[in-house]
C-alpha positions in Angstrom: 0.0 0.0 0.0 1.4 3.7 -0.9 0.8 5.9 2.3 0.4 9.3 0.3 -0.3 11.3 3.2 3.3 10.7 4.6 4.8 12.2 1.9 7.0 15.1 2.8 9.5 17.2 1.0 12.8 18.7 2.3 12.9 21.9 2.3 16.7 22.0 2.2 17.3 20.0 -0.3 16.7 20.5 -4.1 13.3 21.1 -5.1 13.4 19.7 -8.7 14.2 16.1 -6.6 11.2 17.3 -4.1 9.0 17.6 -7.3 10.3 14.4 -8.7 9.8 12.5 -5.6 6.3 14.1 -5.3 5.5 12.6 -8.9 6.6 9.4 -8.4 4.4 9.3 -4.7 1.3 10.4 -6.9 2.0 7.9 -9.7 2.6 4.7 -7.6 -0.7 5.8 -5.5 -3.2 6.3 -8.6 -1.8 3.3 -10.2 -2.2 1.3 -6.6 -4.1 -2.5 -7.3 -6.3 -1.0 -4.2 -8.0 1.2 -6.3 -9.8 -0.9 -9.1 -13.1 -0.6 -7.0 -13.1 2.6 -7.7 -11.9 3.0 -11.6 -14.7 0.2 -12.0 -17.7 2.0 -10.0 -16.5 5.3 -12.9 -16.1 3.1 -15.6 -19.3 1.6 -15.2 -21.6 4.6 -13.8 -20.2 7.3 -16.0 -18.2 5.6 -18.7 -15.2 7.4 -18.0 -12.2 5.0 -18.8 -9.1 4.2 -15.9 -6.8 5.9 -17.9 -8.9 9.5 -17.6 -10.1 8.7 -14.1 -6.1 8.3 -12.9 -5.0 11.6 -15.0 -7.5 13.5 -13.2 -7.1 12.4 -9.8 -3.0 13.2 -10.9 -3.9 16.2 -11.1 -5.8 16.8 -8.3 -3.6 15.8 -5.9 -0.5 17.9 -7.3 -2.7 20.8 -6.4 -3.2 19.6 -3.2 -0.1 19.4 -1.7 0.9 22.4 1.0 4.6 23.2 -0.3 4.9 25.7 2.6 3.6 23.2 5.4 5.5 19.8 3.4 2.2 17.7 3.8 -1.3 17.1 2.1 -4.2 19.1 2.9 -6.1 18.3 6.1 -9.2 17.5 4.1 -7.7 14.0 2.9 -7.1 12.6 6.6 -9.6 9.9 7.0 -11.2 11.3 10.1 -12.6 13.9 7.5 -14.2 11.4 5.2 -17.6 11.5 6.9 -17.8 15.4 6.9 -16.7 14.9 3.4 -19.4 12.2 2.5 -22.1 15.0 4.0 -20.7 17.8 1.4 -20.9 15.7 -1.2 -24.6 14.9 -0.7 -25.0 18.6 0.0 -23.1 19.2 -3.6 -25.1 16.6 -5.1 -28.6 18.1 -3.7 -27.5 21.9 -4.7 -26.4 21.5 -8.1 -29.6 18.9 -8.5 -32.1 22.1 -7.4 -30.1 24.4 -9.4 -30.2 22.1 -12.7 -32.4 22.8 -15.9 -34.0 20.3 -18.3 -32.3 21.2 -21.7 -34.2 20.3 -25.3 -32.6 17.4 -27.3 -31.9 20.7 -29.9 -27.9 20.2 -30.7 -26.3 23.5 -31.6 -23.1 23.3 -33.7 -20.0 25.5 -33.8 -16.6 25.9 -35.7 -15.2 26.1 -32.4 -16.0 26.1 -28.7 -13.8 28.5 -26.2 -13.5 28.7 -22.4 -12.9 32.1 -20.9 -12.8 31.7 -17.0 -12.6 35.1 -16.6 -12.8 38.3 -19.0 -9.3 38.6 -20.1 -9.4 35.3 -21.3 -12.3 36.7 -24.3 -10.1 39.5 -25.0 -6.7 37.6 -25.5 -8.5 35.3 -27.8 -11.2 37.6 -29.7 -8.6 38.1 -32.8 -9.0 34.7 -33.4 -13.0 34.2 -32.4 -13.3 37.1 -35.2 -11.4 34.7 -37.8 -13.8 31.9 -37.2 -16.4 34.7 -37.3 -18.5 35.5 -34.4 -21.6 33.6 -35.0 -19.2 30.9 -35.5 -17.5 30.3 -31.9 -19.7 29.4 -28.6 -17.8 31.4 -25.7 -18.3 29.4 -22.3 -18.1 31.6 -19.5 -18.2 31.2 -15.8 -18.6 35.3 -15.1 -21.9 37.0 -16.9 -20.2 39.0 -19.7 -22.1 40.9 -22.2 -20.5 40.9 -25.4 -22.6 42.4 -28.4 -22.4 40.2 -31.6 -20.8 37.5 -30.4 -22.0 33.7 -29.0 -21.9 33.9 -25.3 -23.1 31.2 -22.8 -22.8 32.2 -19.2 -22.2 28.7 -17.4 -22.0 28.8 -13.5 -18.9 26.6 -12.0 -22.1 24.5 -10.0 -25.4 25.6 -11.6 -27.1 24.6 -14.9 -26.6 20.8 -15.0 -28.3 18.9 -16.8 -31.1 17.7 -14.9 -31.6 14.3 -16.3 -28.2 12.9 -16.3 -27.9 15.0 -12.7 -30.8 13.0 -11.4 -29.1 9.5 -12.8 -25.9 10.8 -10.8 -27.5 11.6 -7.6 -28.9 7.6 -8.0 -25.8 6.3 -8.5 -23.8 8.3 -5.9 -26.3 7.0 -2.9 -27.0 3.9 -4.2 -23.2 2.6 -4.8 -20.6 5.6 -4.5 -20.9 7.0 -1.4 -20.2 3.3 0.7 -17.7 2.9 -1.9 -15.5 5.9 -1.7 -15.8 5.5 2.6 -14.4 1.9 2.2 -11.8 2.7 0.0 -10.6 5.8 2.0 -10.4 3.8 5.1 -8.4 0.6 2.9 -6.5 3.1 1.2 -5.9 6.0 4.3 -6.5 8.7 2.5 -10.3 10.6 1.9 -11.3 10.0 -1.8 -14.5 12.6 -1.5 -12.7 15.3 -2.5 -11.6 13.7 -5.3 -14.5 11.9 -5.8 -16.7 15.4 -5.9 -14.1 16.7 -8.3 -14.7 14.2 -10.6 -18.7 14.6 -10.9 -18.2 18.3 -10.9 -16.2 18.4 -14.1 -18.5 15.3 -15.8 -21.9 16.8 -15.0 -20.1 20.3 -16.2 -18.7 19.2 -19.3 -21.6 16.7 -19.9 -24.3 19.5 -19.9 -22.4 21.4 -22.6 -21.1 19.3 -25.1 -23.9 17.2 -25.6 -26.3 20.1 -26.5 -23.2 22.5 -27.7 -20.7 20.8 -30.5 -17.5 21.5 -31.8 -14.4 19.5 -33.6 -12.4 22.4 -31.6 -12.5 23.2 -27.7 -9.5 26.0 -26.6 -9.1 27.3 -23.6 -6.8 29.5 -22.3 -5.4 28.3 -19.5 -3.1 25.2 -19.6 -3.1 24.7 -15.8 -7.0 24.5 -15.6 -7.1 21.4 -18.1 -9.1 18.4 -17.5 -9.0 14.6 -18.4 -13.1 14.0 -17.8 -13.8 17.3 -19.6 -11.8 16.5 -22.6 -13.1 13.3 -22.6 -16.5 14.6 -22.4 -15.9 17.0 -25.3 -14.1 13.9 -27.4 -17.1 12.0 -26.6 -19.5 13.9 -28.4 -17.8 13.8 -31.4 -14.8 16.6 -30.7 -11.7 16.1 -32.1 -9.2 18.4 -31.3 -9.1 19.7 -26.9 -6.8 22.9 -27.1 -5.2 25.2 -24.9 -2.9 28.1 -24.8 0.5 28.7 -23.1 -0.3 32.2 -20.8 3.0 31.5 -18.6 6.1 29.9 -17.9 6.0 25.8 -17.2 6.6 26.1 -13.4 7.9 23.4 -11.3 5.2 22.7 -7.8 1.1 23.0 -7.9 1.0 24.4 -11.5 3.3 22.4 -13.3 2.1 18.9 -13.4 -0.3 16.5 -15.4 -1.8 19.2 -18.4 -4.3 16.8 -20.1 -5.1 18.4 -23.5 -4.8 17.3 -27.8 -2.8 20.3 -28.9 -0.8 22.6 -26.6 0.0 26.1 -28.5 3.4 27.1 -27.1 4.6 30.1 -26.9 8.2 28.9 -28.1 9.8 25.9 -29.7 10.7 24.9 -26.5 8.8 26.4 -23.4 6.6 23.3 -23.2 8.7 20.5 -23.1 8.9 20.7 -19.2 5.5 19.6 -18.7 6.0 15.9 -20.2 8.8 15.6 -17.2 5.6 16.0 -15.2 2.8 14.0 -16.4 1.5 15.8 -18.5 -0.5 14.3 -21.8 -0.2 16.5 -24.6 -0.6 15.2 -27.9 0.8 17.7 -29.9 2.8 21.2 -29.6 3.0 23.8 -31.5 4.3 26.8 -31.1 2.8 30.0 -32.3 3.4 32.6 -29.6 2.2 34.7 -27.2 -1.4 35.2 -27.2 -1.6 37.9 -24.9 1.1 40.2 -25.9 -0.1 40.0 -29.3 -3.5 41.3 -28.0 -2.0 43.6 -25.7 0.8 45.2 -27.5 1.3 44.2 -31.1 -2.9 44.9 -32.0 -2.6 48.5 -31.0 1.1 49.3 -31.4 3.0 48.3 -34.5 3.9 51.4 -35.7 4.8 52.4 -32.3 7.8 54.6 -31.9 10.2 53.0 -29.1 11.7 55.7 -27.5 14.4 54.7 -25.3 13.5 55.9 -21.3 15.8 53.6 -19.4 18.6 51.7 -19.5 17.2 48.6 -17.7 13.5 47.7 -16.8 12.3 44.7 -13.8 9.9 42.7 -14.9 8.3 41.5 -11.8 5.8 38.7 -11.6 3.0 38.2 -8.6 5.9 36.7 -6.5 5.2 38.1 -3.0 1.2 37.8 -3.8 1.9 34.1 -4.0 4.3 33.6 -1.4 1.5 31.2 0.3 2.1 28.9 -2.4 5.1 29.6 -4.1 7.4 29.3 -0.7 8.0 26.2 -1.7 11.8 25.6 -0.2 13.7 27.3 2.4 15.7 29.8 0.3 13.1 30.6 -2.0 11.9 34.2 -0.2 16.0 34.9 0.2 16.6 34.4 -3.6 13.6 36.4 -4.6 14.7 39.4 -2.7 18.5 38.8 -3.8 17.1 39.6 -7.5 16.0 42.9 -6.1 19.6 43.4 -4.1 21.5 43.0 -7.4 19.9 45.9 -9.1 19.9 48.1 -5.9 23.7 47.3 -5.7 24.8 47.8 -9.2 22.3 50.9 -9.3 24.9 52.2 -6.4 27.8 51.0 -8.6 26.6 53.0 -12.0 24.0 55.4 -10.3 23.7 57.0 -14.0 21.8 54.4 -15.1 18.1 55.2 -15.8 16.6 51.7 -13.9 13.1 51.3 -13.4 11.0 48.3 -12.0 7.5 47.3 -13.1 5.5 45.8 -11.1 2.0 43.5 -11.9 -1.0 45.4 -10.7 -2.0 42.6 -7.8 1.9 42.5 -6.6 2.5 45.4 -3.6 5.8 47.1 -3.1 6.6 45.5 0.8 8.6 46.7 3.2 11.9 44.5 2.5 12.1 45.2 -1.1 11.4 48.8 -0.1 14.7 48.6 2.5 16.7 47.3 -0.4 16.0 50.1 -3.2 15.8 53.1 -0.8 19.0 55.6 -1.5 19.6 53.9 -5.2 18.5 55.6 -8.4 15.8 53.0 -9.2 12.2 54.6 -9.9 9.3 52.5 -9.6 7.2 52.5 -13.0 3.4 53.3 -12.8 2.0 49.5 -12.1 -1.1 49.8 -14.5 0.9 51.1 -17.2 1.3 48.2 -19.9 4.2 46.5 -19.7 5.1 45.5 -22.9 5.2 49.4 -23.8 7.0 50.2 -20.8 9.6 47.1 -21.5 10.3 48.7 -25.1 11.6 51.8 -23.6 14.4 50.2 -22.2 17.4 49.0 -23.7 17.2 45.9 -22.1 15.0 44.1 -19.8 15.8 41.6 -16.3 13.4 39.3 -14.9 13.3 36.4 -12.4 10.4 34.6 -13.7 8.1 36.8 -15.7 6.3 35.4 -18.8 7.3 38.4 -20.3 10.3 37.5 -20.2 10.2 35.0 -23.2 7.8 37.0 -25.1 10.0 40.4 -25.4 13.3 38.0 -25.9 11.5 36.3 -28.4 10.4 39.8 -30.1 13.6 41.5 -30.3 14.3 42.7 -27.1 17.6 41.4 -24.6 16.3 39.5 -21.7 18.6 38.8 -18.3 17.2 36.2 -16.4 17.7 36.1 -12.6 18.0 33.1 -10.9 20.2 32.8 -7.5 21.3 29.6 -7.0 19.9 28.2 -10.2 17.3 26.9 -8.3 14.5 29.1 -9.2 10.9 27.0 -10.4 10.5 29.2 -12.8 13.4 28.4 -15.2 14.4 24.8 -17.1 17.2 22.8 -15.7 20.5 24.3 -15.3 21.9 22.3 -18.7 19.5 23.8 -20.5 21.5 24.9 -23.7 19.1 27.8 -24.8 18.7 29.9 -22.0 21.9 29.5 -20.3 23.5 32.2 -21.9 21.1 34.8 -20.7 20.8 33.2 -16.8 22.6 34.7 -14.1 23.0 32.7 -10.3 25.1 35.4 -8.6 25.7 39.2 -8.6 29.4 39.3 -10.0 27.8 37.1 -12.9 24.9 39.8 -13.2 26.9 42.6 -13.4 29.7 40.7 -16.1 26.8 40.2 -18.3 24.9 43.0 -18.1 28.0 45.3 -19.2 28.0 43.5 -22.4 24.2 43.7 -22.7 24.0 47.1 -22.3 27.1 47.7 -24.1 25.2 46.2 -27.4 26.5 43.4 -27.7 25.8 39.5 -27.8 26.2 37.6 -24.5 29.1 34.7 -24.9 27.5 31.1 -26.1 24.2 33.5 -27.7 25.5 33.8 -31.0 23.6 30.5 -32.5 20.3 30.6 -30.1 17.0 30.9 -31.9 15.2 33.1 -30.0 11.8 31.3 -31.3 13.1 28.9 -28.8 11.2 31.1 -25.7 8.9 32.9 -28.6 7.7 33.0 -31.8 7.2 36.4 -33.4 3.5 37.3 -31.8 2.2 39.9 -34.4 0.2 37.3 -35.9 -0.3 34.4 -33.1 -4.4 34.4 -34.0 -3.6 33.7 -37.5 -1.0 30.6 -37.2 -3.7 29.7 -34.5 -6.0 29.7 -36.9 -4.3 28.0 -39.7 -3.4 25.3 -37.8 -7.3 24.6 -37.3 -7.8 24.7 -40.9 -4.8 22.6 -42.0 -7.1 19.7 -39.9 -10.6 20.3 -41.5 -9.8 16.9 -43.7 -10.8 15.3 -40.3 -14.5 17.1 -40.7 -16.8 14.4 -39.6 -20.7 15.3 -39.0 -20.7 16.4 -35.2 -24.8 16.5 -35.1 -27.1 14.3 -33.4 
C-alpha cells in the first residue's frame, strides 16, 4: 500500500528532486491494485475509462499538496471522510435544485472557447473574429455581455443537466458513497474530494457538449485542463481539446499533469517541461504569445520605441503568491536577492536610468522597499502596460516573468535572474538555450549586463533561436488559426 499522506519534501534539499519524488508518490498511489473498485464503479456509472479517471485524480492531488507546510491538505485525513461524505450529498442536492431540463436541440459551432474570466475573451477575440462571431460558442463562468458575439454564461455548479444530474444523484447513494468510505479507510486517504471533483467536471462538461458541439475546444489556461472534460468533449464527437500557453512551465502546484490534444506554445521549447511532469499532450505547437499580441502588437506596431531607461524589472506576482510559491527554504531569500542585485549595481553606476515594473496585484513590501531606498531605481506606474513600458528600455531583467520569453522572443535582450539556479521558474540548469542569458550570482549579473548594455551579444548566444522562448506574436491568431484549418480533412458530422 502507498501511504500518500506521509509524503514530505525537504525543504533543504533540491526542489526539482522534491518535485520528482512528489511525482513518483502520486504515480505509484493512482496506479495502486487497491484502487480498481473505484476505476470500475467510474467506468461503469459514468463511462469514464481508468486511464482519464487516474490523470484527473494526478492532477488533483498535485494541487493539493501544501509546499509551505511539506504535507497534504487536512481534508484527505480519513477522520474527515464523513464530513466529506455530507458535502458531497449537499453538492449533489445543490447542483440537483439548481439544474435545468435542456431540449434534445444540438447546436453546432466551428469552435467552442472557455474564458474563465474576461481577459481570457479578449486575449482570444482576434482569433473568435477569424472563425467569425456567429461561429465560436464562448463558455463563461462570469456574466459578460458581449454584443455580436455567441456567449453562454455557465456557473462553476449551476445549470446541469437535470436528467443525467438526477441519474448521478442515484448512482452516488446507491453505490458511490459506501464505496468511496471503504476505499478511503483501505487506502488511508479521503477520496471525497476527489471523488466530488470528478462529478463536478463530468456533470459540467456533460451539460455542454452534448447540446453545444465543436471539432475544436481552446481554452486559455493550460493549468485548468481536465481529463473527464476533454473526454466529455471527445465523446461527443470533438476532435481536437486545445489550450494556450499564458506562462512559464513552473515546477510545484501548476506544473504537473496538463491533459489536452494540442498545446499552443509560446516557443519551440517552453513546453517541453510539462512531459517531465505528467503531462498528456498530444501535440505542440508553437505559435506565440497570445496575450502580448493582444495587448501590445494589436494597437502598437507602428509604435515609436523611445528609449526611457537603461534597464527595466519585470516582476511577476511573486510576493502575492508567497502562500504557495514558498516552496523551499531559500526561496523568499533568492527572490529578494534579484531585487539586491539591481539596488547594488544601481549604487555602482547610479547614472543608469533603472526602473522596475511591477503587476497590478503584486505590492511594493517593506523588505524590497529597504533594499532600493537611496539607489536611483524609480518604480514605474504598475497599471501602465508592460510590454510598452519594457520597449523603452534597452534591455530588460526578470526572475520569472512570462514576459520575459515574449519580449526576448520579439527583439528585445532579456537577463534572467536566478540565485542559486534553483528558481521553479526556469528549465534545468543544462538547458543549452537559455543559459547564456541566466545569471545565479551578482558578479555574474553585473559581467553580463555590461555586455548587454554595451550592445553586444552575450558569450554562447550567437547561434540561439530566439523562437526557442517565442515566436514572433504579431500574428499568433492567425497561425492559431491555420493550424485549425490545416485539420478540417478530419471534418466528420458532429450532429445528433
Amino acid at each position: 500500500m502507498i501511504e500518500l499522506l506521509k509524503f514530505s519534501h525537504n525543504r533543504d534539499v533540491s526542489y526539482k528532486q522534491s518535485c520528482d519524488d512528489l511525482r513518483d508518490i502520486i504515480d505509484a498511489f493512482v496506479e495502486q491494485s487497491d484502487l480498481d473498485d473505484w476505476y470500475c464503479h467510474f467506468e461503469a456509472s459514468y463511462s469514464l475509462p481508468r486511464d482519464v479517471i487516474k490523470q484527473q485524480m494526478k492532477a488533483y492531488l498535485s494541487r493539493s499538496y501544501d509546499y509551505r507546510r511539506c504535507f497534504f491538505y487536512e481534508k484527505y485525513f480519513q477522520k474527515e471522510r464523513f464530513k466529506s461524505a455530507a458535502k458531497h450529498v449537499a453538492f449533489l442536492s445543490y447542483v440537483l435544485y439548481f439544474s435545468k431540463h435542456y431540449p434534445e436541440d444540438v447546436n453546432v459551432y466551428d469552435l467552442i472557447i472557455h474564458c474563465a474570466i474576461e481577459r481570457d475573451f479578449n486575449v482570444l477575440s482576434k482569433l473568435v473574429d477569424l472563425f467569425g462571431k456567429q461561429n465560436v460558442l464562448n463558455i463563461t463562468q462570469i456574466d459578460m455581455h458581449k454584443p455580436g458575439y455567441k456567449m453562454l454564461h455557465r456557473h462553476e455548479y449551476k445549470f446541469y443537466d437535470r436528467k443525467e444530474v438526477t441519474r448521478t444523484l442515484f448512482q452516488e447513494t446507491k453505490k458511490g458513497l459506501r464505496l468511496y468510505l471503504d476505499l478511503s479507510k483501505k487506502v488511508k486517504i479521503n477520496l471525497l474530494p476527489i471523488a466530488s471533483t470528478i462529478i463536478k467536471q463530468y456533470l459540467y462538461a456533460y451539460s455542454i457538449f452534448k447540446y453545444n458541439r465543436s471539432m475544436y475546444y481552446l481554452e486559455q489556461r493550460y493549468y485548468g485542463t481536465s481529463a473527464v472534460r476533454n473526454f466529455i468533449f471527445h465523446k461527443f464527437k470533438g476532435i481536437y481539446s486545445c489550450c494556450t500557453q499564458i506562462g512559464v512551465v513552473p515546477l510545484g502546484s501548476n506544473g504537473f499533469y496538463y491533459d489536452t490534444d494540442v498545446f499552443f506554445a509560446l516557443g519551440k521549447e517552453t513546453a517541453k517541461r510539462a512531459y517531465k511532469y505528467g503531462a498528456r499532450i498530444d501535440h505542440i505547437v508553437p505559435v506565440g504569445s497570445t496575450a502580448m499580441e493582444c495587448y501590445y502588437f494589436n494597437n502598437n506596431v507602428n509604435r515609436r520605441r523611445e528609449k526611457i531607461y537603461e534597464i527595466v524589472y519585470l516582476t511577476n506576482k511573486t510576493n502575492w503568491g508567497f502562500h504557495y510559491l514558498d516552496a523551499y527554504s531559500t526561496f523568499k531569500d533568492d527572490y529578494y536577492d534579484t531585487f539586491r542585485w539591481l539596488a547594488d549595481f544601481s549604487k555602482k553606476k547610479p547614472h543608469l536610468r533603472i526602473g522596475i515594473k511591477k503587476q497590478p496585484k503584486s505590492e511594493i513590501d517593506e523588505r524590497e522597499r529597504e533594499i532600493t531606498e537611496n539607489t536611483s531605481i524609480k518604480y514605474i506606474d504598475k497599471t501602465l502596460n508592460s510590454y510598452e513600458v519594457a520597449f523603452q528600455a534597452k534591455c530588460a531583467v526578470t526572475s520569472g516573468s512570462t514576459t520575459g520569453y515574449e519580449l526576448f522572443g520579439n527583439g528585445l535582450p532579456v537577463l534572467y535572474l536566478d540565485p542559486g539556479r534553483r528558481s521553479l521558474f526556469f528549465p534545468d540548469r543544462d538547458d543549452s538555450s537559455l543559459d547564456p542569458y541566466r545569471v545565479s550570482n551578482y558578479d555574474e549579473f553585473c559581467e553580463k549586463m555590461e555586455i548587454m548594455l554595451s550592445g553586444q551579444l552575450l558569450n554562447g548566444a550567437e547561434n540561439i533561436d530566439k523562437s526557442v522562448f517565442c515566436m514572433d506574436s504579431t500574428n499568433v491568431s492567425e497561425r492559431i488559426y491555420s493550424w485549425f484549418l490545416s485539420r478540417e480533412d478530419k471534418k466528420i458530422s458532429i450532429e445528433g
